[in-house]
ROZARO-445905 format. One record per residue (C-alpha): z, y, x; residue in three letters. Coordinates in steps of 0.25 Angstrom, whole numbers. Each point is the difference from the previous one (the first is absolute). Example, Ala and Ser with C-alpha at 12.3 -4.5 7.8 and 13.67 -1.06 7.14 Angstrom:
<pts>
      Z      Y      X   aa
     31    -18     49  ALA
     -2     14      6  SER
</pts>
This chain:
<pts>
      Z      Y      X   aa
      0      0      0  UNK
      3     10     10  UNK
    -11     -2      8  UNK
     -9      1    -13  UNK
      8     15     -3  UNK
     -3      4     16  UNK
    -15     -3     -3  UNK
      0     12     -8  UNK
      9      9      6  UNK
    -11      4     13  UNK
      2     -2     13  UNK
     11      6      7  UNK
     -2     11     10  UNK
     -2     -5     14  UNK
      8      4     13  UNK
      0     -9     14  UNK
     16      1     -1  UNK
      2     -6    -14  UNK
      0    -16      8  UNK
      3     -8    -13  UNK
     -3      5    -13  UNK
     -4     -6    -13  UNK
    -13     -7      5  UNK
      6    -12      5  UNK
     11     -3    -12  UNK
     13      2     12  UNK
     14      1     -4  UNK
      2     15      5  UNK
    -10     13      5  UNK
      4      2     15  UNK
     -4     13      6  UNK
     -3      1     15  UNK
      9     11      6  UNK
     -8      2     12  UNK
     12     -5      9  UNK
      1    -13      1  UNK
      7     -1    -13  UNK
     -6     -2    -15  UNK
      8      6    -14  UNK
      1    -12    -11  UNK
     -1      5    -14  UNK
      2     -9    -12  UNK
      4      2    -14  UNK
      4    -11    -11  UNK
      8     -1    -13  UNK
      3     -7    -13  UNK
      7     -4    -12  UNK
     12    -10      1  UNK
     -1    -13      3  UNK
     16     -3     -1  UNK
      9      6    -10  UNK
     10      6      9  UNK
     -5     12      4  UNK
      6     -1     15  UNK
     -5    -12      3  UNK
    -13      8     -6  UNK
      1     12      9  UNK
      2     -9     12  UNK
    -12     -9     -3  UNK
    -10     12     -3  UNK
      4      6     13  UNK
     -2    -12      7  UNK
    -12     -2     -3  UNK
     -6     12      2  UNK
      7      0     15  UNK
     -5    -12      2  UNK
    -15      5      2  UNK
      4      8     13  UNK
      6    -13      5  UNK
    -15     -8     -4  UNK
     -5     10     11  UNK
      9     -2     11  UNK
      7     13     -2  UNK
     13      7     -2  UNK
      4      6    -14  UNK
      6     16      4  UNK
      2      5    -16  UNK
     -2     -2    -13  UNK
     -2      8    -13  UNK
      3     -5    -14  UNK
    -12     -1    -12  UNK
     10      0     -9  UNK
     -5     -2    -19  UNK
     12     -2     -7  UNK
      0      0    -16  UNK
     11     10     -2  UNK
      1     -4    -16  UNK
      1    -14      3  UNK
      9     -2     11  UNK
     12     10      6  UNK
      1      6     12  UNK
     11     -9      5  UNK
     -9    -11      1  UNK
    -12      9      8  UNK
     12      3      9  UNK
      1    -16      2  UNK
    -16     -1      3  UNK
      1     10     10  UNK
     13     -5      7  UNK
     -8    -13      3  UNK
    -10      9      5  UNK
      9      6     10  UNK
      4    -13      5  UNK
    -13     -7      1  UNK
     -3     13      9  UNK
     14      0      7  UNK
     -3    -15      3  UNK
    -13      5      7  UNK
      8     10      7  UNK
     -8     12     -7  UNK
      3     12    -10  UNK
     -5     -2    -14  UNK
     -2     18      3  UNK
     -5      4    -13  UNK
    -10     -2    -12  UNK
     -6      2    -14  UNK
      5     -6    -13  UNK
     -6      3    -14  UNK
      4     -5    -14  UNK
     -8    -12     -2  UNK
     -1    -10    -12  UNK
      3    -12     10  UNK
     10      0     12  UNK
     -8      2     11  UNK
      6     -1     16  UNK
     -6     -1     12  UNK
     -3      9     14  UNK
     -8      6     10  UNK
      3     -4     12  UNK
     -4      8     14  UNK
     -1     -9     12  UNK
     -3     -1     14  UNK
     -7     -9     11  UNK
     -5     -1     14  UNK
    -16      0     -1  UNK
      1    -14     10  UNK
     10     -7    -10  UNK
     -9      4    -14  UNK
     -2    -13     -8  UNK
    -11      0    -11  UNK
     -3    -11     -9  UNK
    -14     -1      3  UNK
      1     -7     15  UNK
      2    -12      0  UNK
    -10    -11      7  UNK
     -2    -15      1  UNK
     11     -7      6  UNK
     12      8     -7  UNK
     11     -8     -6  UNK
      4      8    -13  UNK
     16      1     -3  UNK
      6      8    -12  UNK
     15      4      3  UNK
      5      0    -16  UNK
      0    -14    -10  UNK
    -12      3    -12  UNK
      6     -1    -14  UNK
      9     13     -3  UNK
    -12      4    -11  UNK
      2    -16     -6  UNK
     16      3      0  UNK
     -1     13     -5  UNK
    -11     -6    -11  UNK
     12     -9     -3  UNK
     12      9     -2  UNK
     -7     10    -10  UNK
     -2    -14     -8  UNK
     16     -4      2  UNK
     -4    -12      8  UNK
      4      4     13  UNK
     11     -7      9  UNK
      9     12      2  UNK
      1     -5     16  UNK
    -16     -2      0  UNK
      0     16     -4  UNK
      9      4      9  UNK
     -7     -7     10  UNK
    -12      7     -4  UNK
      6     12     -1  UNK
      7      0     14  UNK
    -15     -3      5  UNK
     -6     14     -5  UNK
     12      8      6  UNK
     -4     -6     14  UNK
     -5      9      9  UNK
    -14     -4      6  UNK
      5      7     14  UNK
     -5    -10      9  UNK
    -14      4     -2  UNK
      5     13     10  UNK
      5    -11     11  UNK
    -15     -6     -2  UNK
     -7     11      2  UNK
      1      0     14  UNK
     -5    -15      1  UNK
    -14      0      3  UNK
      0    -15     -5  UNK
      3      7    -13  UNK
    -16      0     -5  UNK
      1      4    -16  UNK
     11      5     -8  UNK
      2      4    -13  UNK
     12      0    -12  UNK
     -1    -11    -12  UNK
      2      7    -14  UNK
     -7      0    -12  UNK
    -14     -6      4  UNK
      9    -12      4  UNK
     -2     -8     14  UNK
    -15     -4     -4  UNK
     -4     15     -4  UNK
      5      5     13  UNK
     -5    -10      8  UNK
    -12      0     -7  UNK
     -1     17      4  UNK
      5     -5     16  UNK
    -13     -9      0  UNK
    -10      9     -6  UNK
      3     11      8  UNK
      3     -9     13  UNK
    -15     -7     -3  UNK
      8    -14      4  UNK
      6    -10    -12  UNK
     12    -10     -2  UNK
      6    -13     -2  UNK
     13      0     -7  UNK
      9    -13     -1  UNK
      7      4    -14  UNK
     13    -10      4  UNK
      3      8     13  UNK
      0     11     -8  UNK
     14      7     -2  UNK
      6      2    -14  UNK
     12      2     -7  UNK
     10    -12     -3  UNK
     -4     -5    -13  UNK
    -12      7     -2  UNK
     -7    -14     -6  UNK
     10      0    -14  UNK
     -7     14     -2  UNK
    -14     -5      2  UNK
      2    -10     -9  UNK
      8      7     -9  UNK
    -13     10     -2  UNK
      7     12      5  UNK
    -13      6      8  UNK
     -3     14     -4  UNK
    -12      7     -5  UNK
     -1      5     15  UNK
     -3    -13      4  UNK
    -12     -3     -9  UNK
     -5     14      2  UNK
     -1     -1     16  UNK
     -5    -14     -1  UNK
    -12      6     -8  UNK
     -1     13     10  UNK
     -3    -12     13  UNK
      0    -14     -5  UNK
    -15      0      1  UNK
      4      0     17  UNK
     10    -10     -2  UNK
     -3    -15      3  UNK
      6     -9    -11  UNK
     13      2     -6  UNK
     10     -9     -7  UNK
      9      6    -10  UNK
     11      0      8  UNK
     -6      6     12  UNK
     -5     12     -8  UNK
     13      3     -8  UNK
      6      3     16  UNK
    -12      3      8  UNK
     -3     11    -11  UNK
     14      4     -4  UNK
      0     17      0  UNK
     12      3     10  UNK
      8     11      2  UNK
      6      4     12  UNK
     -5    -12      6  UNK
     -1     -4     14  UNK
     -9      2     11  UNK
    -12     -7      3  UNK
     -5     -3     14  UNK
    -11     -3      7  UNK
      4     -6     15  UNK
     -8     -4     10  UNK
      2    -12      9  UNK
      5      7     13  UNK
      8      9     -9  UNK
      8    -11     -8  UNK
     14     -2     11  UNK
      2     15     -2  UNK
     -2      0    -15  UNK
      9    -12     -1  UNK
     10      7     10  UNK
      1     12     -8  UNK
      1     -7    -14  UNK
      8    -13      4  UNK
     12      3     -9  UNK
    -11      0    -12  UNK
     -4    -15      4  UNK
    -13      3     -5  UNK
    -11    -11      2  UNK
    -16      2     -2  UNK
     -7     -2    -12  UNK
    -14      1      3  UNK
     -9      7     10  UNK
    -13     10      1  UNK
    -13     -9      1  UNK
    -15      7      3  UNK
     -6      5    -13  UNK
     -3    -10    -10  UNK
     -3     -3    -15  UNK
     10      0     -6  UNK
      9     11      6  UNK
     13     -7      0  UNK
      1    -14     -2  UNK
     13     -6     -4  UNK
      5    -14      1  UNK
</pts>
């Protein structure tokens, strides 16, 4: 969808500093300051996914952190985007929101400095967040190349849980698993910025692992193999599955890149497809790169799940 609105919206003037923009579908714009150093400019909100609006605050700020990390850079401030229906609900519970703001941002170890609220019929919370990054550390999601073995530092499944609560058939300890996921800073993505073994980076979120994958192989001219048991996901994420708690997200992403997908089982598609939010990193390492990686991201115990082939039809196969 967005890229169908951006088709209509011209093309964006040019200039030789603007180093990523909107042309290659990255997680932030990065600005090259003519000193060795780049400015990381990214912006994202929404409405709840969780009913307590701390843990909402703190998961909308999250996320929208997490983009700077997704290019091997630092987070320096934030400013809220802030909708709040103001005949709906008090301002007490706005203060919460903006509470779990401020400790998402204090966990970065950044000021939320400032923003812009209006009266809005839906809560809406989210931030933009201003970062920085040495030119020799920026990671994009477009570089990966053959050989690369592909990690992802959060399980999949928060969309399926969150799916599961709204319907009341959520393990309150499955969603607060979840839950303690999407509060997770992604800030490892900053210590792999200086590894040159570090190829391709980019943050999972709505598009879900196939959708951002599938923008990391289009852009990187490469494609995938994906072993789908290797593949981290929350602890009883198959009761949800079978239970049917898959959200419209997941069909509708699906239908936005299946056609590039080898074949599916239900199973795979309802995780593989899953709309995350504040998910984790997903990376693209290349064999002399992988001691450092592991080295950095041993207390993660992460393990691969799949790795970047030359270009074939289809895209990403998955076994």
């Amino acid at each position: 969808m967005l890229e169908e609105i951006l088709s209509f919206a011209g093309t964006a003037a040019h200039s030789d500093r603007l180093l990523v923009g909107n042309d290659s579908r990255d997680d932030a714009a990065v600005f090259d300051l003519g000193n060795g150093q780049a400015i990381v400019s990214t912006t994202d909100f929404f409405m709840p996914i969780v009913d307590d609006p701390f843990d909402f605050g703190q998961i909308a700020s999250v996320n929208a952190i997490s983009d700077v990390y997704a290019m091997g850079g630092e987070p320096l401030m934030a400013i809220a985007v802030f909708g709040w229906p103001l005949d709906k609900l008090t301002p007490e519970v706005a203060g919460r929101v903006l509470e779990g703001g401020r400790a998402a941002c204090a966990c970065a170890g950044i000021s939320l400095a400032g923003g812009h609220s209006i009266d809005s019929p839906e809560p809406i919370f989210g931030l933009a967040v201003t970062g920085q990054v040495a030119m020799e550390n920026l990671k994009r999601n477009d570089r990966a190349v053959p050989g690369c073995k592909l990690f992802l530092t959060k399980p999949l499944g928060v969309g399926l849980i969150a799916t599961a609560q709204k319907r009341g058939l959520a393990d309150q300890a499955d969603f607060e698993r979840a839950v303690e996921q999407m509060i997770k800073l992604n800030s490892l993505g900053a210590l792999l910025g200086s590894q040159s073994g570090v190829r391709a980076m980019t943050d999972v979120s709505g598009f879900g692992l196939l959708g951002h994958l599938t923008e990391m192989c289009e852009g990187s001219g490469v494609s995938a193999t994906l072993d789908s048991g290797r593949v981290p996901r929350l602890e009883n994420i198959d009761r949800y599955i079978d239970e049917g708690c898959t959200s419209g997200g997941t069909d509708r992403n699906f239908d936005s890149y299946g056609s590039k997908i080898g074949p599916l089982t239900k199973r795979q598609k309802a995780l593989l497809c899953d709309p995350q939010t504040s998910g984790g990193l997903l990376v693209a390492v290349a064999p002399d790169g992988l001691t450092a990686f592991e080295e950095v991201s041993a207390e993660l115990n992460l393990q691969s799940f799949g790795q970047i082939t030359e270009a074939t039809d289809p895209l990403i196969t998955v076994n």
